[in-house]
C-alpha positions in Angstrom: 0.0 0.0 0.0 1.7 3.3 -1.2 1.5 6.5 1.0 -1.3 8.9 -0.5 0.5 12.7 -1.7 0.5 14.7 1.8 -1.3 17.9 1.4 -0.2 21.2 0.4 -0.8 24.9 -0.6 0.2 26.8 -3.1 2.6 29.7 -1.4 0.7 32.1 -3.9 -2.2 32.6 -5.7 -0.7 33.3 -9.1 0.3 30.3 -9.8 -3.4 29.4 -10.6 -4.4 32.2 -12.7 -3.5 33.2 -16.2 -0.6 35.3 -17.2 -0.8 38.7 -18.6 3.2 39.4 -18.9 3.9 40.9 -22.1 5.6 39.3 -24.6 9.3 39.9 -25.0 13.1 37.9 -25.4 12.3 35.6 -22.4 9.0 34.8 -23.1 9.5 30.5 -24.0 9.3 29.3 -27.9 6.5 26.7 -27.8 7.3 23.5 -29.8 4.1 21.8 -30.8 4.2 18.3 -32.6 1.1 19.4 -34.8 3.2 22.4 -36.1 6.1 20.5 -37.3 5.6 20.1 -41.3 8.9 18.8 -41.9 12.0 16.4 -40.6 13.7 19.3 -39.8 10.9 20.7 -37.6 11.1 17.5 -35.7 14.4 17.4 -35.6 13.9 21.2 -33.5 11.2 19.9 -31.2 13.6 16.9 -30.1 16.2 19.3 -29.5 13.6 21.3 -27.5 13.1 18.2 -25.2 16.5 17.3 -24.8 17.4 21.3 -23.2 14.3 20.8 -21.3 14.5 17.3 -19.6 18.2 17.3 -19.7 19.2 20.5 -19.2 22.0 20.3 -22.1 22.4 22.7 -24.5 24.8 20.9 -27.0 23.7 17.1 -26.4 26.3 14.4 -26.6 26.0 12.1 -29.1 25.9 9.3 -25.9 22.9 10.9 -24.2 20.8 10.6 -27.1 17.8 8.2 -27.5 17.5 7.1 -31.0 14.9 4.5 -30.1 12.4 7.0 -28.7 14.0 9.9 -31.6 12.7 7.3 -34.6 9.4 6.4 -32.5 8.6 10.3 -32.1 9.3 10.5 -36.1 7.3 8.2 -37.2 4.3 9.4 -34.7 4.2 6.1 -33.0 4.1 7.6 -29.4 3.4 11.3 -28.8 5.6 14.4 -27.3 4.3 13.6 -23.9 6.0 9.7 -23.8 8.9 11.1 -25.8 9.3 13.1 -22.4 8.6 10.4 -19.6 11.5 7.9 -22.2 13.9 10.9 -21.4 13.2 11.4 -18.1 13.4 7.6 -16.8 16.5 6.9 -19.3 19.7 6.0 -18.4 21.2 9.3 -19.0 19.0 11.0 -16.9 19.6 8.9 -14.2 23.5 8.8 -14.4 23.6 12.9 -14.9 20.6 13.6 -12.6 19.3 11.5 -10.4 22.4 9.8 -8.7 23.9 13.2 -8.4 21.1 14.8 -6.4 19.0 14.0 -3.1 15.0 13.4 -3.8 14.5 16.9 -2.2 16.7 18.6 -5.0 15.4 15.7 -7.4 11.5 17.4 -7.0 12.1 20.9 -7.5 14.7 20.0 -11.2 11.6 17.2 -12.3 9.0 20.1 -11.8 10.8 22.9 -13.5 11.6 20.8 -15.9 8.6 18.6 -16.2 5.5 20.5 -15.1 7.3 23.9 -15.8 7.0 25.9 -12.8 9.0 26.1 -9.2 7.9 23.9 -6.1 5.0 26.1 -4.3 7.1 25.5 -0.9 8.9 23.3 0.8 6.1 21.2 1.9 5.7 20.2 -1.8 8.7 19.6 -2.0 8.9 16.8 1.4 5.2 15.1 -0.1 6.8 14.4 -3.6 10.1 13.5 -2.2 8.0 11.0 0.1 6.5 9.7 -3.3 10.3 9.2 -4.6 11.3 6.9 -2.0 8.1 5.1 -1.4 7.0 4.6 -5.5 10.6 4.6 -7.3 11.9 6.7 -9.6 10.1 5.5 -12.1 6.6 5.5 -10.9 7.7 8.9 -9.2 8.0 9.8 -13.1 4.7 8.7 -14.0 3.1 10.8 -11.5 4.4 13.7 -12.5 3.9 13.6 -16.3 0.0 11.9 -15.9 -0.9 14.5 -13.7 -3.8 17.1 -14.5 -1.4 19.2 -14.3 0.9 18.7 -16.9 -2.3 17.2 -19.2 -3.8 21.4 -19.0 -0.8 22.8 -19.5 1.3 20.4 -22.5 -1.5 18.3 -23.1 0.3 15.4 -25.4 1.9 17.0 -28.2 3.9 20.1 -26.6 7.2 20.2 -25.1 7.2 21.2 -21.4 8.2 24.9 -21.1 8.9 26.9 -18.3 5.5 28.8 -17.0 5.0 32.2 -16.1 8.4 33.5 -16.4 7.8 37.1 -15.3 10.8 37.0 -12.8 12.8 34.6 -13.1 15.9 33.7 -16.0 15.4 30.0 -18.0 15.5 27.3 -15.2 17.9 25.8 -17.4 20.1 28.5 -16.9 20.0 29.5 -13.3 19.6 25.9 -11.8 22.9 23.5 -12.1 22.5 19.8 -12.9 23.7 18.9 -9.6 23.9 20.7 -6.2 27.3 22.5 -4.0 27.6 19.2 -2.1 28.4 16.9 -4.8 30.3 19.5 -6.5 32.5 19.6 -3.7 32.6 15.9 -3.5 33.3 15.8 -7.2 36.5 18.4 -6.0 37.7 16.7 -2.7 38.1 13.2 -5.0 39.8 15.0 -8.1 42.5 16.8 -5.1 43.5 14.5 -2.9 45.9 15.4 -0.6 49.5 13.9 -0.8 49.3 13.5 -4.7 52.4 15.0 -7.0 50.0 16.7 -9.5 48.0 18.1 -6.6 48.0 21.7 -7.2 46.8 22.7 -4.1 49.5 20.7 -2.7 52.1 22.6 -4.5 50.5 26.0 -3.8 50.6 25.7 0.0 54.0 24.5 -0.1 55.1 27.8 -1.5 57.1 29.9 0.9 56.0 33.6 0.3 58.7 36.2 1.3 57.1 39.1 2.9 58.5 42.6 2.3 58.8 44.9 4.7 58.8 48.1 2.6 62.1 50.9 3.8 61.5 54.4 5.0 62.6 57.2 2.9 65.6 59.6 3.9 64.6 62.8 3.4 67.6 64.0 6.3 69.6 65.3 3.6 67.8 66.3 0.9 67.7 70.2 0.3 64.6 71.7 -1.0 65.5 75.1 -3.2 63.1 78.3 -2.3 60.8 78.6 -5.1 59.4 82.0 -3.3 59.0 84.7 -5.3 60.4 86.9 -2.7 63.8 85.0 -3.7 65.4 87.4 -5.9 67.7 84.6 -7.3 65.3 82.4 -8.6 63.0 85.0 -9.7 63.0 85.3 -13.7 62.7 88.6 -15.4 60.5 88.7 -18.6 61.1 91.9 -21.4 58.1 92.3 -22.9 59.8 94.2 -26.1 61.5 91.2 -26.6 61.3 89.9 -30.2 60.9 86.1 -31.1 61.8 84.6 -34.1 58.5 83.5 -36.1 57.8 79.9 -36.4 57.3 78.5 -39.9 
């Protein structure tokens, strides 16, 4: 017997209301599998789905699913199982979900899946309950045969991010994986003791401090630039002549 979704609130309103935000360079391009007429518009929406779900901008020629790719081309599944493929394949899971706690796990699969930040962090805790109770891949199905995600893609639109009126691309501001295994990812790479360790080397550096000199200004005359020193004072003739200059 699975554990029913706990409850929660939305921490705002405007989440379920309409947008009004006027168009403009951030506002998401829409890739529809109806408005594809061509190869190469397919080609364009499954690059759309590989930014979105993976979070890639260039994807590698090993991340790619050319099962699901020629299932998508030939229309034998539609955009919205062309999404759950990507999100439970083995890619995902290697650059994703083994890199991340289920906490950090919800909020990437709902920017990226439903489109939209958690509400709060008691969203976050309920799904997170649903990763470790259901699986990842069950936790997957939820998400993408949710009512959300039917009103909003339906099952011929790539997911987009929703009501962007604040906020840069998800894509952009939020990293594949989190500080902590990015500073486990550093502590492995430098270990300490090794020859090539440069942070070895750099602490092993002795640094000679300088200790900067006074100047001696005992001896040094300073000449009387007065003008009540006659000696130094320059008389100017006004009658003088000076030779024109060609």
């Amino acid at each position: 017997m699975s554990i029913p979704l706990l409850g929660y609130k939305p921490s705002s309103q405007n989440q379920r209301v309409a947008g009004y935000e006027v168009a403009n360079e951030d506002t998401p391009w829409i890739y529809r599998i109806e408005d594809c007429s061509n190869p190469n518009d397919v080609l364009e929406l499954i690059n759309a789905a590989y930014r979105q779900v993976l979070s890639e901008h260039q994807t590698l020629q090993f991340n790619r699913q050319v099962q699901l790719e020629s299932q998508l081309k030939n229309r034998s599944i539609s955009v919205r199982d062309f999404i759950r493929g990507l999100a439970k394949s083995e890619a995902f899971r290697n650059l994703v979900v083994e890199t991340n706690s289920n906490y950090r796990l919800v909020e990437l699969c709902l920017k990226r899946l439903l489109g939209r930040a958690p509400y709060n962090q008691a969203e976050e805790i309920a799904w997170s309950i649903k990763v470790a109770t259901l699986g990842w891949g069950s936790f997957v199905d939820a998400l993408i045969d949710s009512e959300e995600y039917r009103s909003s893609f339906g099952d011929n639109t790539v997911p987009y991010q929703r009501r962007r009126y604040k906020d840069r691309p998800t894509n952009l501001i939020t990293p594949r994986y989190g500080n902590y295994w990015r500073d486990k990812l550093e502590t492995e790479r430098y270990k300490w003791g090794d020859i090539n360790n440069f942070m070895d080397m750099a602490q092993s550096l002795s640094i000679r401090v300088v200790v900067p000199q006074p100047v001696q200004t005992a001896n040094v005359q300073i000449p009387d630039m007065t003008r009540d020193n006659k000696e130094a004072a320059v008389s100017i003739n006004p009658s003088a002549s000076f030779p024109a200059r060609l």
